[in-house]
C-alpha positions in Angstrom: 0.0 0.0 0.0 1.3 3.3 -0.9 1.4 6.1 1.5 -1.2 7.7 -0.8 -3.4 5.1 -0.4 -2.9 4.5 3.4 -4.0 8.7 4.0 -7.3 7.9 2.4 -7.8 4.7 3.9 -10.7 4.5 6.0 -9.8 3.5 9.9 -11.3 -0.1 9.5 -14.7 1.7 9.7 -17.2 -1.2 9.6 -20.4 -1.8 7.1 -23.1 -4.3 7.1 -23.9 -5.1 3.8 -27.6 -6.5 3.5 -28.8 -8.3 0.6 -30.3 -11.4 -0.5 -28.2 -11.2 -3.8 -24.9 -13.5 -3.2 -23.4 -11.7 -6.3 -24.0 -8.1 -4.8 -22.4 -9.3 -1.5 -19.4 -10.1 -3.1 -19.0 -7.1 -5.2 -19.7 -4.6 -2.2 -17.6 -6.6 0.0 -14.8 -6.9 -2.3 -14.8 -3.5 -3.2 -15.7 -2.2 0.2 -12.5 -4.4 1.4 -10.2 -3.2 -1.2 -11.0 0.8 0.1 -10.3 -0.3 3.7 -13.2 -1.3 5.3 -14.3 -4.3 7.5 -17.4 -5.7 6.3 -19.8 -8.1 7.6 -23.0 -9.2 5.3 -26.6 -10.6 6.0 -29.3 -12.3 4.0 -32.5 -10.3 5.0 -33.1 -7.6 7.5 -34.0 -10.9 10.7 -30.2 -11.6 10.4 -29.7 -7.8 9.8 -31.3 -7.2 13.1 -29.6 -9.9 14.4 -26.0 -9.2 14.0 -26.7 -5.2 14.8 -27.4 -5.9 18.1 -24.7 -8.2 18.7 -22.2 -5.5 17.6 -21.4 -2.1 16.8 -20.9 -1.0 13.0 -20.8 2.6 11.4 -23.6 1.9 8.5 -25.8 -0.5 6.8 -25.8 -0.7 3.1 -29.5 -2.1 2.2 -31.4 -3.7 -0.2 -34.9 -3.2 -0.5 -36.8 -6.8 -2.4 -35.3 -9.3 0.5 -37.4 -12.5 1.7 -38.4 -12.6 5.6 -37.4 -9.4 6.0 -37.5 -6.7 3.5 -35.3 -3.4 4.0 -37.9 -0.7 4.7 -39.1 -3.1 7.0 -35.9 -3.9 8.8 -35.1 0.4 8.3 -38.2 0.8 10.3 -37.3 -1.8 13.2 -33.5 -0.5 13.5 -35.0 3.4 13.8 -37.5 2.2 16.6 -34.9 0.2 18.5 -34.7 1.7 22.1 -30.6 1.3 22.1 -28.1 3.3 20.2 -28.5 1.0 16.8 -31.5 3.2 16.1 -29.0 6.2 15.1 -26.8 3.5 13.0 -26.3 5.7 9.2 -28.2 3.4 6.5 -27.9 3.4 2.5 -30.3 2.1 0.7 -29.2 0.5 -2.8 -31.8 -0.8 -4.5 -33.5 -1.1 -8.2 -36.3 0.9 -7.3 -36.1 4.2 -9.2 -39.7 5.6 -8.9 -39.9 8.6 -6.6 -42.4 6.7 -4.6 -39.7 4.3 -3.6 -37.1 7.3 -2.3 -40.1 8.5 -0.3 -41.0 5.2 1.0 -37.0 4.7 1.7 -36.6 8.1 3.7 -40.3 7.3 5.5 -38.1 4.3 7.1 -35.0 6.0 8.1 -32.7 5.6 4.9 -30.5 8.6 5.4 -29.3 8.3 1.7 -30.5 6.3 -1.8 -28.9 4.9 -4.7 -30.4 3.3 -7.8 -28.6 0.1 -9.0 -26.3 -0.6 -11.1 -23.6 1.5 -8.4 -20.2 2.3 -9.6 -17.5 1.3 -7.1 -16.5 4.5 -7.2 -19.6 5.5 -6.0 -19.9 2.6 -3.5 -16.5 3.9 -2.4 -17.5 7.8 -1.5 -21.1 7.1 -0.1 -19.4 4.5 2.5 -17.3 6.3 3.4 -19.3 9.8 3.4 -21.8 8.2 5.5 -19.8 6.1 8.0 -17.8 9.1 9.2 -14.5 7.5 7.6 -11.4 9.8 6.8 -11.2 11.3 3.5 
């Protein structure tokens, strides 16, 4: 690592990545790694929930069409948690474009939305924008 890329390197800030896609997982993870970041991933917003409360991270990156859980609906659960989770930054990624879908995204406590396909660049700066992580 260059001591370029170690100034911009997040400090290990940590990201669950929730999605019921295998292949998203792996491409946010890898290119979440490769920035700097820890990241931990879960299949629907039960194991979400789950691994949340179990320990601390500095944002969620969510999907929104999940089975047992959807996102809006695990959004809604984290924002009326009575312990400090509730205030945990979220980003939803998703393939719903309509407005409809950014207003039903902020009505559950997204604090930010992208449509998909996302550019790692993109990934990159919105992860680390919203997890408080060094730029």
């Amino acid at each position: 690592m260059t001591d370029v890329e170690r100034a911009t390197t997040p400090s290990r800030r940590r990201i669950l990545v929730v999605d019921d896609s295998a292949l998203v997982r792996l491409y946010y993870r890898d290119t979440l790694e490769r920035a700097g970041f820890e990241v931990e991933q879960a299949i629907n917003g039960i194991e979400a929930m789950e691994k949340v409360l179990a320990q601390p991270f500095d944002l969620a990156i969510v999907d929104v069409n999940m089975p047992r859980m959807d996102g809006f609906s695990f959004l809604r659960t984290l924002r009326r948690s009575a312990t400090d989770v509730a205030t945990l930054p979220a980003l939803v990624i998703t393939t719903e474009a309509g407005e409809q879908d950014l207003d039903a995204a902020r009505a559950a406590g997204a604090n930010f939305y992208l449509v998909k396909p996302v550019s790692q660049q993109d990934l990159v700066r919105h992860a680390a924008a919203l997890s408080g992580a060094p730029t």
